[in-house]
N, C-alpha and C positions, 0 to 999 in steps of 0.2 A: 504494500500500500504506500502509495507516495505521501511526501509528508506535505502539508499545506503548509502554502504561503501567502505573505500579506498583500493586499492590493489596493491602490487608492483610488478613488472614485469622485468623481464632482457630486457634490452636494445641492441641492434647488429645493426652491421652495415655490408654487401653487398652488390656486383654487381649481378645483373641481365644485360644480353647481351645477341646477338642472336653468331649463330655458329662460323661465321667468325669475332667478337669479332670486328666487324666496329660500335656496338652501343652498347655501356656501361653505364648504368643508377645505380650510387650510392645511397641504399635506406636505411633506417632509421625505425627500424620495434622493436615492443615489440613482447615478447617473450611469450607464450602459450599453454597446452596441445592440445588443441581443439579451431579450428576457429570454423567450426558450422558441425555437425552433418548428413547434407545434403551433398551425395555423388554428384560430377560434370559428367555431361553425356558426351561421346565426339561426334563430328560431325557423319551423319550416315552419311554412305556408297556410297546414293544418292547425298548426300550436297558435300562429297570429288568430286564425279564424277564431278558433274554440275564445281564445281571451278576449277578443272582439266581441263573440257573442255573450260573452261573461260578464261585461261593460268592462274588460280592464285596459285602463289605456298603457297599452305596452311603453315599454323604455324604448329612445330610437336606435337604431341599429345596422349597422353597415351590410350591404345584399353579399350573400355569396362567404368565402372566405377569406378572412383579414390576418393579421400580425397583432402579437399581444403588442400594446404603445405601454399601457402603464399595468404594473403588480399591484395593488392595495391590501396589506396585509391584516389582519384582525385586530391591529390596533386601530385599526380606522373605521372596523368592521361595522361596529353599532351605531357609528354616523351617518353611516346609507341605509342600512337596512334599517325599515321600522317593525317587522317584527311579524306582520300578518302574513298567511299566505292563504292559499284556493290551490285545492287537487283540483289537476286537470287531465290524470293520466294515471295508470296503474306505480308509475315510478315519477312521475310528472309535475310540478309544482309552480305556481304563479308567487314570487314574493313579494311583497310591496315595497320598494326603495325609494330614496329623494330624486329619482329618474325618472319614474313608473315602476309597473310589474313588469319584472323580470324572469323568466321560465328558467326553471333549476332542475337538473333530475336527468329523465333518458328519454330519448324521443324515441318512440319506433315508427318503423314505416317500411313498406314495401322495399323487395332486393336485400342484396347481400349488408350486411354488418361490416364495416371497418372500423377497428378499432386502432387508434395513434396513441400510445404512452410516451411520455417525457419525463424523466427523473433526473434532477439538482441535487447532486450530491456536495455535503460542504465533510471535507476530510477531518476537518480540526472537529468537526461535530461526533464525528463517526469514535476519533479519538478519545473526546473526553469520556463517550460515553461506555465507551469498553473499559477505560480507565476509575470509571466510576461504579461499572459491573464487579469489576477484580476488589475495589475498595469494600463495596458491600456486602463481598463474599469473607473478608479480613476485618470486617469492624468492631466482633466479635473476638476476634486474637488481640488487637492491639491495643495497646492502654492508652485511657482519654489523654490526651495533653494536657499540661497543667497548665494551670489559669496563669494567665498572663500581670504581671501588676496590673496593667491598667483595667482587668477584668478585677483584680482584689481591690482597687479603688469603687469599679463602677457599686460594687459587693455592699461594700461599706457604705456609700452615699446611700443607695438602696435602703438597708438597716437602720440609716439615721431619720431617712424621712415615712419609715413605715407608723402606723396607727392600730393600734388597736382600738377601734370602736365599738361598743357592747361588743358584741363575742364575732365580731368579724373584721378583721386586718380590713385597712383600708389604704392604699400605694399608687404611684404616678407610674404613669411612663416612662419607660427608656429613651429618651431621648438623645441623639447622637450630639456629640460634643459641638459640632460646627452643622447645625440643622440650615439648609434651605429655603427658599421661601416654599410655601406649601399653599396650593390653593383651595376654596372648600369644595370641590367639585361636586356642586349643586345640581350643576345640568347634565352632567352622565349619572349622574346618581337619576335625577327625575326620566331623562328618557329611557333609561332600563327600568326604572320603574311602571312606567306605563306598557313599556312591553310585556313586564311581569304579570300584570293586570290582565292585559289580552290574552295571554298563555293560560291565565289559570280561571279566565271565565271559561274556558272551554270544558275544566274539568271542577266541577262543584264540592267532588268529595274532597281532593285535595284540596281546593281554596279553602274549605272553612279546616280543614287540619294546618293549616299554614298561620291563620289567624288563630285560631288555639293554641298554639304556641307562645305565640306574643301573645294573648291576653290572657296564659298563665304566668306570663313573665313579668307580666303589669303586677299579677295580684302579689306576686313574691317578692314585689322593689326589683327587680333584676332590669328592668327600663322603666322610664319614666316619659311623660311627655312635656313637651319644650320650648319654649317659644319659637316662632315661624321663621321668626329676623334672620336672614341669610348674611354673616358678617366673616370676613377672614380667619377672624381665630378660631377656626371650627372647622368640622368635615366630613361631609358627607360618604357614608360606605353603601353602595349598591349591596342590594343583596339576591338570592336567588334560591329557587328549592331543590332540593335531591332526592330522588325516588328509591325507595329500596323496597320494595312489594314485599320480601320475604320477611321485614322487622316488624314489632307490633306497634312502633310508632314509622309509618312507612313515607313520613315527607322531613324533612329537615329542612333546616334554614344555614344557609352558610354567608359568610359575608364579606367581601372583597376588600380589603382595604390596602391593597394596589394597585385600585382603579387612580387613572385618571386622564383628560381630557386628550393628550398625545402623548405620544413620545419625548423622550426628554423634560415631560412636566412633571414633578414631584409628586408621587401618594402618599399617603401617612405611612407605607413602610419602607418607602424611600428614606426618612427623615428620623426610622425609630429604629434604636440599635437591638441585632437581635440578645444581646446580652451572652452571657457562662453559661458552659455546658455542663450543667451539675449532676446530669444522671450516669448512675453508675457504670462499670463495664456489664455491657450482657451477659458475655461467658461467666464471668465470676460469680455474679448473681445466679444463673441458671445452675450449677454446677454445688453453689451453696444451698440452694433450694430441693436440689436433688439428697442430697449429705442427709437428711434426715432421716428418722422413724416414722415420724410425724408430717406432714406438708399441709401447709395453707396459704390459701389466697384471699383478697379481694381488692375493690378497687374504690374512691373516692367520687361518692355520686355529684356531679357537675361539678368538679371539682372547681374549675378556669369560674365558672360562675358564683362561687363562694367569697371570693376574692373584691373587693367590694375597691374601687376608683375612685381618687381625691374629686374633689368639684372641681378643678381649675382644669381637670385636664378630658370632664367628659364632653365639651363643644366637641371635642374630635372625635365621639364616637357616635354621632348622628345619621339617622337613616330614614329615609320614608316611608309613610303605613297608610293604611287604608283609610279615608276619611269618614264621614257622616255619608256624604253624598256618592254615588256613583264613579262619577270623575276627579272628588277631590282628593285631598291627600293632606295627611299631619305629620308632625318632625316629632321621632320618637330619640334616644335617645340615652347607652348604658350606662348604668349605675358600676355595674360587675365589669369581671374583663371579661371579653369574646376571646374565642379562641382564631378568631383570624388577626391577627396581628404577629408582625415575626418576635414580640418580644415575650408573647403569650406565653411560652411555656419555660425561660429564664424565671420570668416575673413569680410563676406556681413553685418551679423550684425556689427559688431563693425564700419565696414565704413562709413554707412547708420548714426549710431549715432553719430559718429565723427561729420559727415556732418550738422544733423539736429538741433546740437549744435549752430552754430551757428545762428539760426533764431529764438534761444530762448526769447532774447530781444525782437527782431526785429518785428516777427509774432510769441507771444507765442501760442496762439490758434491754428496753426499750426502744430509747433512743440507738442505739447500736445499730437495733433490724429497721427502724425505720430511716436513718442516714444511709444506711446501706444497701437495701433492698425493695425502697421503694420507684420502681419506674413510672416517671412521669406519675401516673394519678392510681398504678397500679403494685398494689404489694405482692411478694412472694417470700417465703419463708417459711420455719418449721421450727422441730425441736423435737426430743425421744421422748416424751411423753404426753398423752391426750393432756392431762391436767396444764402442763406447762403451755402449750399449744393456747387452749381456751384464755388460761389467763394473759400471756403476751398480747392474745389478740383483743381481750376485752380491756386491756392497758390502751392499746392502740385506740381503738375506737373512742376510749374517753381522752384522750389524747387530743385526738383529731374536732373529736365534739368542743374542747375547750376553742376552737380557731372557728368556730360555728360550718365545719364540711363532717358531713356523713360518710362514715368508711361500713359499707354494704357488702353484702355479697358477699360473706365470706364462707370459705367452704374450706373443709379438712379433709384432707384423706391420710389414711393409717393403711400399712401395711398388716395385713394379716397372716400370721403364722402355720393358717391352714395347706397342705402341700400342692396343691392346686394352684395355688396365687393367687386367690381371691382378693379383691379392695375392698374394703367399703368405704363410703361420703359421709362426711358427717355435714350437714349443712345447718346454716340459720342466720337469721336477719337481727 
């Protein structure tokens, strides 16, 4: 495989708009003889008809075969596309963009099929990612790196400005030393929002599972609502759902706080540092977890949402909800941390150990397993006897209850000395 090299390219900056210049998209493009080689077919004859008689006024479009002129890659993707489309075919699709509709999908039609593939291969891509295949297969042999000073600074700052508020920490942001300007990207947050809208009038059982969500979130303080004033020091996160049919809660909410208006313009995780990597080595945990008589697990319910966010710093964790009306829409707004943020899971570690700090004297054997053996929001661990097992873990649980997070789900298993190899589970909440 040859190795890649660097190459430099003119830079340009234009608009792209449709005819009556009401949708103007500023784009940011390198410069090139050749995007690729494969000519663009235009919609047949049939597809114009069929969206004709749809009322859809097609996008215009050059007769015959053309040359690609411009690439628009997905960062620009949700400034064209609004989101609706119309089946117009077995595989066939009308979408609606700041052009017109646009037909996406396979046309059929009478005679033979030719098919033209074109594949861009970038080397240095191909490299990091084998390089990063081989790292994942090793992440588990090699020992974490140790924190850097400026990660035992970041540590410390950390611990000086945490809160304990009734029975829930309350902590800022990581914020990078030399922050950016960052802007509140109010208007991709709203046009993904209204796409959301459309997407999920389609499907009723999931909207009102998506609003159940949040208006369990309302009733728990985990968001709040907010004033409307759209002002700099704030920032809007798109957010969007995830299906997983086979969970008993089968839509989720995840939330982007990456987005933002182009390329080269700042999101909130451009600006927030992802902080220390305080979880343990895998192998050693797994391996210590196995050493027992005795094993158990559980893991910390919502744990990222336990974690309760100073007031100065939730303008930036603003997002849009569904209003009173139809079309409108309110500024909701987290209390907690969300787990989309890159510094989300630094922020849970360093908590958890701020926390467990204290019961070093107190309960060291405790503290011991849970400095050591808990990943991210999930425990493993043991001990030769059921008796020592139940109590470790019911220290744990009161442990964690003092930080106001729920440690659930815990389950033991014992080996059995019958010659068979039988388990048994010993479970309970």
């Amino acid at each position: 495989m040859n190795e890649a090299s660097p190459h430099s390219y003119p830079v340009v900056e234009f608009f792209i708009s449709d005819k009556k210049q009401e949708n103007k998209i500023k784009i940011c493009s390198l410069v090139t003889d050749v995007i690729t080689a494969a000519p663009l077919t235009t919609p047949s004859s049939s597809t114009n008809k069929q969206m004709k008689k749809l009322g859809l006024l097609a996008a215009e479009s050059c007769s015959g075969l053309t040359e690609v002129g411009i690439l628009i890659g997905v960062d620009y993707f949700w400034q064209i596309v609004k989101g609706s489309n119309v089946q117009l075919g077995r595989e066939l699709y009308a979408v609606s963009t700041i052009f017109g509709w646009m037909p996406v999908g396979l046309q059929y039609g009478e005679g033979e099929f030719v098919y033209q593939n074109s594949a861009i291969v970038n080397f240095s891509c191909v490299q990091d990612s084998l390089r990063s295949l081989w790292d994942l297969d090793f992440m588990c042999l090699s020992e974490n790196s140790a924190i850097s000073n400026e990660e035992k600074e970041m540590i410390e700052c950390f611990e000086r400005g945490i809160r304990l508020e009734g029975d829930r920490y309350s902590v800022g942001l990581l914020w990078k030393s030399e922050m950016g300007q960052l802007e509140n990207n109010f208007e991709v947050a709203l046009r993904r929002f209204k796409n959301l809208r459309n997407r999920l009038n389609r499907y009723p059982e999931i909207f009102q599972q998506y609003k159940n969500v949040i208006e369990e979130q309302i009733n728990e303080g985990i968001v709040e609502e907010c004033s409307q004033e759209i002002t700099e020091s704030s920032y809007f996160m798109p957010h969007r759902e995830i299906i997983k049919p086979n969970e008993t809660t089968s839509c989720r909410i995840v939330y982007d706080a990456s987005s933002s208006r182009s390329k080269g313009v700042n999101s909130l995780n451009d600006i927030l540092d992802v902080g220390p990597n305080l979880s343990p080595l895998v192998l050693y945990m797994i391996l210590k977890f196995r050493k027992f008589e005795i094993a158990f697990s559980g893991d910390i319910a919502k744990a990222f949402l336990m974690i309760g966010i100073s007031e100065k710093d939730r303008d930036y964790l603003k997002f849009l909800w569904f209003g009173d009306n139809e079309q409108g829409y309110k500024t909701l707004r987290f209390k907690r941390l969300p787990f989309g943020l890159c510094c989300s899971p630094a922020i849970l570690a360093m908590t958890i150990k701020y926390h467990i700090k204290k019961y070093k004297s107190v309960n060291p054997e405790c503290f011991e397993m849970l400095n050591s053996s808990l990943y991210v929001d999930d425990l493993y661990y043991g001990s030769d006897t059921i008796e020592d097992a139940c109590r470790l873990s019911t220290d744990a649980v009161n442990i964690f209850k003092d930080a106001g997070m729920d440690l659930r789900k815990l389950s033991l298993i014992a080996r059995n000395l019958i010659p068979c190899g039988l388990r048994k589970a010993i479970k309970w909440d």
